[in-house]
N, C-alpha and C positions, 0 to 999 in steps of 0.2 A: 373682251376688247372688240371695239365693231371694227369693219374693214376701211381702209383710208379712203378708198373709192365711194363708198357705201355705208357710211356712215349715220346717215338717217336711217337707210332702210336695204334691206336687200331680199328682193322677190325669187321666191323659189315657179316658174312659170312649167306649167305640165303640160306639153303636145305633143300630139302623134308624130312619127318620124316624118312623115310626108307633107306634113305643113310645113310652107314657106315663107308665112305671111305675118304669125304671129309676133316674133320677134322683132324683123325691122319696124312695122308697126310702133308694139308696146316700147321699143327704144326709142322712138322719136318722141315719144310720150313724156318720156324720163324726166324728172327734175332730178338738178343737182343734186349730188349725196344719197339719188338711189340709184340702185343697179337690179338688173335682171338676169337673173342666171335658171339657162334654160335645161329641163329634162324631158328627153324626149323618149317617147314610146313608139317601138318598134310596130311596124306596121305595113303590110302591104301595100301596095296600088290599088284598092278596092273600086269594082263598080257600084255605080247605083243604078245600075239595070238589074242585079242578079241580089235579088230579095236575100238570099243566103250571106253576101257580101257585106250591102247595107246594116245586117243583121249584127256582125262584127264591128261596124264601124262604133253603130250604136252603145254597144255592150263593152267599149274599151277602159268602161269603166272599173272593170277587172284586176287594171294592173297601173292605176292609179295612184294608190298605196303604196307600191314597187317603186313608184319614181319620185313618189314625194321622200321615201325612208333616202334614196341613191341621193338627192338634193337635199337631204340632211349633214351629209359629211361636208359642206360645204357651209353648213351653217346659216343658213338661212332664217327668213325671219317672220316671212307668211307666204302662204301659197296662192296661185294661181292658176283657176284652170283654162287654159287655153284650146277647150273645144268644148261643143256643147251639148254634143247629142241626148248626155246622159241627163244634165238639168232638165231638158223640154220636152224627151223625147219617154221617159221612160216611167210615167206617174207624178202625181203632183208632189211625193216627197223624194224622190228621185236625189234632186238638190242638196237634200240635206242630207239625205243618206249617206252623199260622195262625202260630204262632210265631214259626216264621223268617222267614218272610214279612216281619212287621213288623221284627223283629230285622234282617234285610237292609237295611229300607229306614231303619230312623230308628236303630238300635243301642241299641237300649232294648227291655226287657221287657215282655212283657205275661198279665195272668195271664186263664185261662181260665177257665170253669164245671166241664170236667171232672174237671181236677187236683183243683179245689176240692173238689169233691163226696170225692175220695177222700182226702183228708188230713181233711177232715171228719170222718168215716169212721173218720180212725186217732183222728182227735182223741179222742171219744167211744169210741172201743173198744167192743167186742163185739158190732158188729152185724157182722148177717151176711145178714140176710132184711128185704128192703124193701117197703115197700106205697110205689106212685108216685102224685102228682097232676100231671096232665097239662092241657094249655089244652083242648085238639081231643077229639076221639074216639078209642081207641084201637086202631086199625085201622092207627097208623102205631108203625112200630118205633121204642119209646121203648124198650124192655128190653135189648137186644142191649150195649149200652157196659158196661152193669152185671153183666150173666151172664158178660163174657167178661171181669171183672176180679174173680171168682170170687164175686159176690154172688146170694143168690135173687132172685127178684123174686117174690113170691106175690101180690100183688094190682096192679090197676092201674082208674084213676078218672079218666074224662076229662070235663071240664067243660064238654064240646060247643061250641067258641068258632068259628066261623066266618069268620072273617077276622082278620089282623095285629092289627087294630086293636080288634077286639071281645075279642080277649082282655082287655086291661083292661076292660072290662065288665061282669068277672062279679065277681059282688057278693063280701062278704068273707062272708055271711051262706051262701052257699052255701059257700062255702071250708069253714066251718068244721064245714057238713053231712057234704061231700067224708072231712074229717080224722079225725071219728066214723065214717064208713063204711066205710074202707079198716083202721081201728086192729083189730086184735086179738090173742088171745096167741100167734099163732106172727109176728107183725111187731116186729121190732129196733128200725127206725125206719122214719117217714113222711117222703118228700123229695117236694118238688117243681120238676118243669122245666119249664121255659118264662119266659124274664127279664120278661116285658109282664105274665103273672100275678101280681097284687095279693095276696100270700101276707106277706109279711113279717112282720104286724102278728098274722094269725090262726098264721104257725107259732110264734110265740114266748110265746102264750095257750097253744096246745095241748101244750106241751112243760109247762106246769104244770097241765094238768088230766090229759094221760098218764100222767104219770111218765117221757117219754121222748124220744128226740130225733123235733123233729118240721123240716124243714130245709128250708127257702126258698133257693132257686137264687141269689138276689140276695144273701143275707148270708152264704150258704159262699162266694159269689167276691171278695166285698169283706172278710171276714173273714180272707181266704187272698191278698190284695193287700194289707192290714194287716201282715198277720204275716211275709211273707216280705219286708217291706221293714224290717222291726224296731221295729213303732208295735205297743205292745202294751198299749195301753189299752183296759178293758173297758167299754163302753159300755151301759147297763140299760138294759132293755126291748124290746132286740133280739132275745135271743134267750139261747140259754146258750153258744151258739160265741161272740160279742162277749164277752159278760157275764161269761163263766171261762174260757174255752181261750187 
């Protein structure tokens, strides 16, 4: 029997205790008759000055599993990961690895950030050269996932955010500094990584003062958990992946 809220669908969403952003976010996303029910993974205040920290952050892939099995008893219907370290950061099967993982343990799907990012990608067509916004400073390999899935990377913009938690911190006003800085005419489209990054509301402005795709981490993986479950309602003001793809 599906739930009366949730009747089309209901998203099991996985993040770190210290994200703030995910969920108001992916709810504003929502069409009717789906629901998101969140499990979060316990987590420090981690820096990303202390290479031992960042280390952790990356590898929370660990207990992944743990929260998908906890958002089982709720019943759920597919998963969502809402962080992304382990897709981009960790080899190029990384992704799929998280995958099975959960797939072993609950027999159910769950969609990632990086897939998203590249059915994105086809969504829109013809990009080919990326400008990135990043939370941290970019001294940490963000480009690597993108280069060896035949994309440029020409620019990249880090927002200097200092711990898990100060990512959402930074303001949208800076965001949208970031998005004019990183834009020009050899960039295809602006994406941004990192899920705690408060981006949703400024890339979906900037895609109409562009002219062009500008793609928040949070709406290519909820847009691409929409779509591959067959809920194809365009939701306005998200963005132009909700709004027409």
């Amino acid at each position: 029997m599906k739930d009366t809220l949730g009747s089309r669908m209901k998203f099991g969403i996985i993040i770190p205790s210290t994200n703030t952003t995910v969920q108001p976010e992916m709810d504003a996303m929502r069409p009717a008759g789906v629901t998101n029910q969140i499990g979060r993974i316990p987590m420090d205040n981690l820096s990303f000055d202390s290479d031992e920290d960042f280390e952790k952050i990356v590898r929370i892939s660990s207990q992944v599993d743990d929260a998908a099995a906890t958002l089982m008893t709720c019943e759920v219907d597919h998963f969502i990961m809402g962080v992304a370290p382990d897709a981009f950061w960790e080899g190029e099967n990384a992704g799929e690895n998280l995958k099975q993982a959960v797939r072993q343990r609950t027999g159910l799907e769950m969609t990632v950030a990086s897939d998203a990012m590249l059915a994105a990608f086809k969504a829109y067509g013809g990009i080919k050269r990326l400008a990135v916004i990043a939370p941290f400073t970019p001294d940490r390999d963000i480009t690597s996932f993108y280069t060896s899935n035949g994309y440029d990377v020409v620019g990249v913009k880090g927002m200097g955010a200092t711990s898990a938690v100060n990512i959402s911190q930074v303001s949208e006003e800076r965001l949208r500094a970031a998005v004019t800085e990183v834009d020009g005419p050899n960039v295809d489209a602006i994406i941004q990584v990192g899920s705690n990054l408060p981006m949703a509301r400024v890339a979906a402005e900037g895609e109409r003062w562009l002219g062009k795709p500008v793609i928040s981490a949070n709406a290519a993986t909820y847009w691409h958990a929409l779509r591959t479950n067959g809920i194809t309602d365009q939701v306005s003001g998200q963005g132009i992946l909700l709004e027409q793809k």
